[in-house]
C-alpha positions, 0 to 999 in steps of 0.5 A: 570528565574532571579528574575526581570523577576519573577516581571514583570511577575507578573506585566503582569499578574496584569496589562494586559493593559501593555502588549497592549500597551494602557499606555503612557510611564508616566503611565507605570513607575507610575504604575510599581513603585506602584506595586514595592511598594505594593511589597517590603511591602508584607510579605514573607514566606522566610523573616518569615512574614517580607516584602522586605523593613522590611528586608532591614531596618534590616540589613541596620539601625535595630533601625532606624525608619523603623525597627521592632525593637527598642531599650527599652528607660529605663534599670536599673541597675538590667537588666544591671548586668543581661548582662555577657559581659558588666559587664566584660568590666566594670571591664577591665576598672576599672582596666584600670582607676588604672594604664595602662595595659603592654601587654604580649611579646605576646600582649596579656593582662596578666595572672592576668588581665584574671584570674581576669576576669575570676574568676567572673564567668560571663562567662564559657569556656568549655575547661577551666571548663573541666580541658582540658587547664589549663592556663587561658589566652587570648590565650585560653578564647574566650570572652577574646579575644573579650573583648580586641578587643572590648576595642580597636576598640573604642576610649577610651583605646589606644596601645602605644607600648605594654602598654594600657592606658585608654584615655581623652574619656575612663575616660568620659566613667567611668562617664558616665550612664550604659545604654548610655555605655552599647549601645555604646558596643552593636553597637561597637559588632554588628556592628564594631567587626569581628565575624569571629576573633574568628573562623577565618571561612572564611563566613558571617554566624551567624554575617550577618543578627544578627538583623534579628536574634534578631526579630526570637529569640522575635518571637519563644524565648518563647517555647524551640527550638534547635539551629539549628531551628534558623539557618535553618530560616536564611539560609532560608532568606539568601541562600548565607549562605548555602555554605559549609565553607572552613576548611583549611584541604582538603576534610573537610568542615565546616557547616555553621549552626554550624558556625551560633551557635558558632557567634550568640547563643553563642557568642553573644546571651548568652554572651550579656544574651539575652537567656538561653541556656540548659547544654548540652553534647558536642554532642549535641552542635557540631549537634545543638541540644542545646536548647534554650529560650530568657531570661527574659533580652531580653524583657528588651533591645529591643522591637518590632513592629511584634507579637510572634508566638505561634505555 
């Protein structure tokens, strides 16, 4: 039974005077799209307590007015150094506002522009820390890759030939407050980026639903719990996430929890400071075990209109 026939089920057993056939068509339609509405406004287990509607506006405008979540109006300049990736972007701008950048025959940005980015520490790679790839390049560093992606789905850096140059709009950006900039890369990242660039994984996971992801993090972040603890409420929420991934070699699938760890926890949860994850063996982050908790930063960024849950 399909989902539509679940409501009018439903709406039978509600309103046994339909079934009679004592309503005109008129009070048939009003009284069918009040009980829609109570419905799509009820609290869902599947959806973790949020209604049909709460969810749509999460992954249809997750600061709009109907959302449960908003963006917090004021943030510092000591909570914007606490957020790794947009300090990074500050200083590929920087180095942009001195002269343009020439691209690798590759396209790739320079050595000396990711060694530069990478000796602030802001943010790790493994293989890199771990003596596994030896060169520092954009080839090799992740946040690398999508901090240049993310320069030039924008309107302020423009590609001309294999050179960068930073544009009229890019050199506004320079003056303009920390907090309209950092959002504007925030929107830029959730909404425009290509999660899968990195992983090339041929599925929605971990970037389908983030907002909703972002309401599960305020609402468990308190207490330390494995990644895969998130990853399992949202397959919960959307079960056409759950499809085994295609690897690309025969006989071998990928997991779309683990996917949903690399996009969402990794990538873009710790690399915005919005949690802290534990250090962890290899293992335990390839079975998603790895155990984290929101920061103090997320408190910071966004507020919302649903409780915490203590359990």
């Amino acid at each position: 039974m399909g989902f539509a026939d679940d409501i009018m089920k439903e709406f039978m057993a509600a309103y046994p005077e339909a079934v009679k056939g004592r309503w005109t068509q008129q009070e048939l339609n009003q009284k069918l799209n009040s009980f829609m509405q109570a419905q799509n406004q009820k609290p869902l287990a599947a959806f973790d307590g949020l209604s049909a509607m709460q969810m749509h506006a999460l992954l249809n405008n997750p600061f709009g007015q109907a959302s449960v979540i908003r963006r917090q109006q004021v943030l510092t300049d000591a909570v914007i150094n606490q957020i790794p990736f947009f300090r990074l972007i500050e200083i590929l701008y920087n180095i942009l506002s001195k002269g343009p950048i020439k691209l690798t025959t590759k396209g790739n940005l320079p050595l000396s522009v990711c060694g530069e980015l990478y000796k602030q520490k802001l943010l790790k790679d493994d293989d890199i820390e771990k003596g596994y790839a030896k060169k520092i390049s954009e080839d090799n560093v992740a946040f690398i890759q999508a901090l240049k992606a993310c320069l030039l789905i924008g309107p302020d850096v423009k590609k001309r030939g294999n050179v960068l140059t930073l544009t009229k709009s890019g050199q506004k950006t320079l003056s303009k407050r920390r907090d309209v900039w950092f959002w504007e890369l925030f929107d830029i990242y959730t909404t425009r980026f290509n999660w899968g660039y990195l992983d090339l994984a041929d599925t929605q996971a971990g970037h389908f639903g983030w907002a909703y992801s972002l309401y599960l993090v305020h609402r468990y972040g308190a207490q330390e719990v494995k990644a895969s603890f998130y990853a399992a409420k949202v397959m919960q929420a959307f079960p056409h996430l759950q499809q085994p991934i295609p690897s690309g070699h025969p006989g071998f699938t990928l997991d779309p929890g683990l996917v949903y760890q690399w996009r969402f926890i990794e990538k873009f949860a710790a690399w915005f400071g919005l949690i802290e994850l534990e250090q962890a063996s290899i293992d335990a982050i390839y079975e998603g075990r790895v155990l984290l908790r929101k920061s103090p930063v997320f408190g910071q960024l966004f507020q919302f209109d649903a409780p915490e849950s203590h359990s």
